[in-house]
C-alpha positions in Angstrom: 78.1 188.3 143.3 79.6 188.3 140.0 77.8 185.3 137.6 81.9 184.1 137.0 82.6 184.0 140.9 79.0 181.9 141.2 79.8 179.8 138.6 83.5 178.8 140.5 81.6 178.2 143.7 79.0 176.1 141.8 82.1 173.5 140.3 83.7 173.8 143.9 81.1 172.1 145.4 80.6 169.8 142.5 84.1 168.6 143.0 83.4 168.1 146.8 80.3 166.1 145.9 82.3 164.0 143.4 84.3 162.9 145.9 81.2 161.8 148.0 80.0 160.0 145.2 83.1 158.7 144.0 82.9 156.9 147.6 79.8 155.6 147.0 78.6 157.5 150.2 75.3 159.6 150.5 75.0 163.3 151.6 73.1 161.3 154.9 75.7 159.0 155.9 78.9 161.7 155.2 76.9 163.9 157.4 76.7 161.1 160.4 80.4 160.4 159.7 81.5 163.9 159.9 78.9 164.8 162.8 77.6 167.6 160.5 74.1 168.3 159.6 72.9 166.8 156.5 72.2 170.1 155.1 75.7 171.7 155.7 77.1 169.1 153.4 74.3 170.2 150.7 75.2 173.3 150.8 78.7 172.9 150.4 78.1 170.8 148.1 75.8 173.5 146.2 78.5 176.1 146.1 76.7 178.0 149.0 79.0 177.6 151.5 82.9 177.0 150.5 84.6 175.1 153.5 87.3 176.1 155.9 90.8 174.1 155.7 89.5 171.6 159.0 86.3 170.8 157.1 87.8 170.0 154.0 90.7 167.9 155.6 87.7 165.6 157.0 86.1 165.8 153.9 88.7 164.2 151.8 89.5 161.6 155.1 85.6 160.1 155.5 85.7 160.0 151.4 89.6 158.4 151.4 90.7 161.2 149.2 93.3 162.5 151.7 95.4 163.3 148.5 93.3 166.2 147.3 93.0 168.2 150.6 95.8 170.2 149.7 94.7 171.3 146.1 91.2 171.7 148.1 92.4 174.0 150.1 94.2 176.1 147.8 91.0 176.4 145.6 88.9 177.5 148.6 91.1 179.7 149.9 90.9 181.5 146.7 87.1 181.5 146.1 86.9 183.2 150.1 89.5 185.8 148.8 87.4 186.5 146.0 84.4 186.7 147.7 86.2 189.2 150.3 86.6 191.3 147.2 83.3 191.1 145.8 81.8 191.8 149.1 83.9 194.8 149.4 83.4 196.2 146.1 79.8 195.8 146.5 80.1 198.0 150.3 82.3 200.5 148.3 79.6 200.6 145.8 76.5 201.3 148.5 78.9 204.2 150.3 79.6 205.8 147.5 76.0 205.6 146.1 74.8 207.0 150.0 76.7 209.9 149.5 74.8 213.4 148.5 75.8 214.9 145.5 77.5 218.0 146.3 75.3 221.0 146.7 71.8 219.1 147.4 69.4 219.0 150.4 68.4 215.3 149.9 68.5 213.7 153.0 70.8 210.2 153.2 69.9 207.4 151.4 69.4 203.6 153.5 70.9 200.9 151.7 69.3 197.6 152.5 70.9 194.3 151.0 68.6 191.8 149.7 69.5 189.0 147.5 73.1 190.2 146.6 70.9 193.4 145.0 71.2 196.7 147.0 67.8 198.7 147.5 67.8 201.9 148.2 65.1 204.1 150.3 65.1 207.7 152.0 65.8 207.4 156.0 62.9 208.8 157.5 63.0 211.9 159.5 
């Protein structure tokens, strides 16, 4: 993931976690409000995780922000489309990497993805 598209998903999930705070409602008790786990709400609140349309409509509704939602919404749905990209680029990259140079013997390449960084290794015969 590109450091820019980190860095957007970071201030997402600071602007979700204002609104929490702005509230004067802990990660805990917005969790037992929503019926979510404590730690989904960390992570979207991290810039792991960005949030579908339902879970940011009762986001801004347990933290009486129902006037942001939309704006919300339009944010995340950008960041997903972005990562879609990335993510894509990123497959493009390992296929294209996987492919023998023209003329050569070398048997295929495996691509294994760990950490957003693609390690490569010779399939075993």
């Amino acid at each position: 993931m590109t450091d820019e598209l980190a860095e957007d998903r970071e201030r997402f999930g600071e602007r979700m976690r204002a609104l929490r705070e702005a509230a004067g409602i802990s990660g805990r008790a917005l969790a037992r409000r929503l019926g979510w786990s404590q730690s989904k709400v960390s992570t979207i609140e991290r810039g792991r995780k960005v949030p579908l349309g339902p879970d940011i409509r009762a986001w801004c509704q347990a933290t009486g922000m129902p006037l942001v939602e939309s704006d919300l919404c339009a944010v995340a749905a950008n960041l997903r489309t972005e990562i879609h990209h990335e993510q894509d680029r990123l497959r493009s990259e390992a296929i294209t990497a996987a492919k023998p140079l023209k003329g050569t013997t070398e048997r295929p390449l495996q691509h294994v993805r760990e950490k957003g960084q693609v390690i490569t290794a010779q399939k075993p015969r």
